[in-house]
Each structure stands twice: as structure tokens, then as C-alpha cells.
N, C-alpha and C positions, 0 to 999 in steps of 0.2 A: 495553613500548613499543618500536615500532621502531627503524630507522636513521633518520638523520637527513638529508632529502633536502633539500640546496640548489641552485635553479635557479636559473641565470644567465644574459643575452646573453653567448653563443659570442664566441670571437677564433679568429684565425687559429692559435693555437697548440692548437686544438682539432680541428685537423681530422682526425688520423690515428686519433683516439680513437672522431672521429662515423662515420669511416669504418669503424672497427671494430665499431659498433654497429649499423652498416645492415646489414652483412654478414653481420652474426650472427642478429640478427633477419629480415632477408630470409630466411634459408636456415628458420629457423621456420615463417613466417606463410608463405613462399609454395614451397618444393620440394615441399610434394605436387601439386602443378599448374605448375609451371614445374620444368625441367630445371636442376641446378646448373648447367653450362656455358651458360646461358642466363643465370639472377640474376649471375652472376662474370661472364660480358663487359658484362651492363650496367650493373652498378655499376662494372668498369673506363673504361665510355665516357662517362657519367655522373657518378661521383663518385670521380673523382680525386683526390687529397690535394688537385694545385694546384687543380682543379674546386672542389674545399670551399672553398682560401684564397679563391678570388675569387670564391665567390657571398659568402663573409666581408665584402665590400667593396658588394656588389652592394645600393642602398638599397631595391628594389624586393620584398626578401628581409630578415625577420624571425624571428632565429634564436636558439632557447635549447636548453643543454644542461641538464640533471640530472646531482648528483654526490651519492655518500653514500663517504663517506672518502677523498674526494680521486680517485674512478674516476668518470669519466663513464660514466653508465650512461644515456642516454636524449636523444632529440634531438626537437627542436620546431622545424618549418619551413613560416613561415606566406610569403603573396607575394602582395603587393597588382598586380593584374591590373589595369593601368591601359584598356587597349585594351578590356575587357569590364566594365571598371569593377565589378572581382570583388572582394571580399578570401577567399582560398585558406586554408584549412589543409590544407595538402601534404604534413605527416608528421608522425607521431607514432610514434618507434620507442623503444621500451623491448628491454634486455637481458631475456630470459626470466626469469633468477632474480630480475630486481626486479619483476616485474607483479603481482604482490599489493600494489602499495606506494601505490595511488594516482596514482602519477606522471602517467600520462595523463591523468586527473581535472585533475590540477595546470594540466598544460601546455594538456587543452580551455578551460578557465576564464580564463588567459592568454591564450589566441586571442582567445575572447572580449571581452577587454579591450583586446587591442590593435586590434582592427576597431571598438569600439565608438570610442575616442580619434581615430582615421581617418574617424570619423563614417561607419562603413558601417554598414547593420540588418539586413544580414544574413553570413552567410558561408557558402562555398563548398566542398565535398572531393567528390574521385572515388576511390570503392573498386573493388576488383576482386572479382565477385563469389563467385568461388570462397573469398575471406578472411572466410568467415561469421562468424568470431569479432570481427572490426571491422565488419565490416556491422549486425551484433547489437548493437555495443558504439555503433553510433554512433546508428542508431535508438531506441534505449532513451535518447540524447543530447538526440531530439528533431530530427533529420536525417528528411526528405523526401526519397528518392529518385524522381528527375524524368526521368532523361532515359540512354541506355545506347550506348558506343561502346566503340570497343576499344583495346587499350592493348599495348603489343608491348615484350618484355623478350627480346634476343637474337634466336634465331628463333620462341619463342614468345608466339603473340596470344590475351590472353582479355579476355574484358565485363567492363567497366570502369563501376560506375554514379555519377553526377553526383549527391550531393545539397545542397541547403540548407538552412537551420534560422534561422527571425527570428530575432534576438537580441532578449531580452526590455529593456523601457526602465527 
């Protein structure tokens, strides 16, 4: 049997941890199409330590980490879009050596639940399409990709696609 993964709503004392795990998995899923000095300025202009404390604060943002021996290894960032009247699943980053673990199964399932309790029916994510391995991963979810813009990390812009998926009742 494996490790044992405990998922919890984030606090502010997690931020340097979550920021570790963007960083590391960004440089995975997306440097063969995006330039390292490209993902590193915009996770610096973006996700900042403080940037993480105060989206911590922000109710508009619903956030869980994944731990197996006390190391956050994994981040869940949902954001209810009030103006589009959306609810977003906005990230789902695992550490490379935990992705056999289920973890994003976990945290999709949790999305699920907390858009359901918000009474939304459906929910919302934009993939970029060069990250075929979440593209795949999300379609096989039950994600409808609808709609394609683009999305700019530093000085690199690449298609960005928009899907949804009903939530079952």
C-alpha cells in the first residue's frame, strides 16, 4: 500500500511550500514550450510568497494542499468567478514523484464538491494546449473543450483552451 495522502484547506503558513510545488512542476508540464526565464518571471509576478499569503485571505479562492509525511506535495486552486458567474478549477499541481498517487483524482473530486455546495452545475478550466498530458487527463474527466485564447507566461504566448464538464446530480 502506498503513502498516505492527507488533503487539507491551505493557511498562509503554506505558502512557501505551494510555491515550491508550482515551480517545480511548472518547469515539468510546461519548459518544453515555454522558456525557463519566461515560467520564473511569472511565477515571480504571480505567485509570490506574499501573492500566496493574500490570495490565503482572498474568499473568492478555494484552496487545498496535499501532504504525505508532513511535505506538501500538491496544490488545489479553485475561484468562484463571480462576474461570469463561473466556478474555475485553476490548478491542480502535483510534485512529479507523487503523480502516480491519485492526488489529482482527489483534488478533481473536491472541486467537484465544492462547486456542487455553491450550487454551481457545472465547472470551468483553461488548459494550455501544448500540456497534452492534462489536456488528455482532463478530457478523459469528462471536460468539453469549447472555446481557445491565449495565455502569456513572461514573453511567451501560447493557446490556451477553455473547458467545462456538467457536474453529475
Amino acid at each position: 500500500m502506498g503513502p498516505t495522502v492527507k488533503i487539507r484547506k491551505w493557511n498562509e503558513s503554506d505558502a512557501e511550500a505551494v510555491r515550491n510545488v508550482l515551480q517545480i512542476s511548472w518547469q515539468e508540464a510546461y519548459s518544453p514550450f515555454i522558456p525557463k526565464t519566461d515560467l520564473d518571471s511569472y511565477l515571480d509576478k504571480t505567485y509570490t510568497v506574499e501573492l500566496l499569503k493574500e490570495a490565503c485571505k482572498n474568499n473568492n479562492f478555494i484552496c487545498y494542499v496535499a501532504e504525505i509525511d508532513n511535505t506538501i506535495c500538491g496544490w488545489l486552486k479553485l475561484h468562484v468567478n463571480k462576474e461570469e458567474n463561473r466556478f474555475y478549477l485553476s490548478s491542480i499541481y502535483v510534485l512529479p514523484e507523487y503523480q502516480k498517487l491519485k492526488i489529482g483524482l482527489q483534488f478533481f473530486n473536491l472541486a467537484c464538491e465544492e462547486a456542487a455546495k455553491l450550487n454551481f452545475t457545472e465547472i470551468y478550466i483553461g488548459v494550455m494546449i501544448q500540456n497534452e498530458r492534462a489536456l488528455n487527463w482532463y478530457r478523459k474527466l469528462g471536460f468539453d473543450f469549447f472555446e481557445e485564447q491565449p495565455f502569456t507566461m513572461g514573453k511567451t504566448s501560447v493557446s490556451h483552451l477553455i473547458g467545462k464538464k456538467i457536474l453529475d446530480k
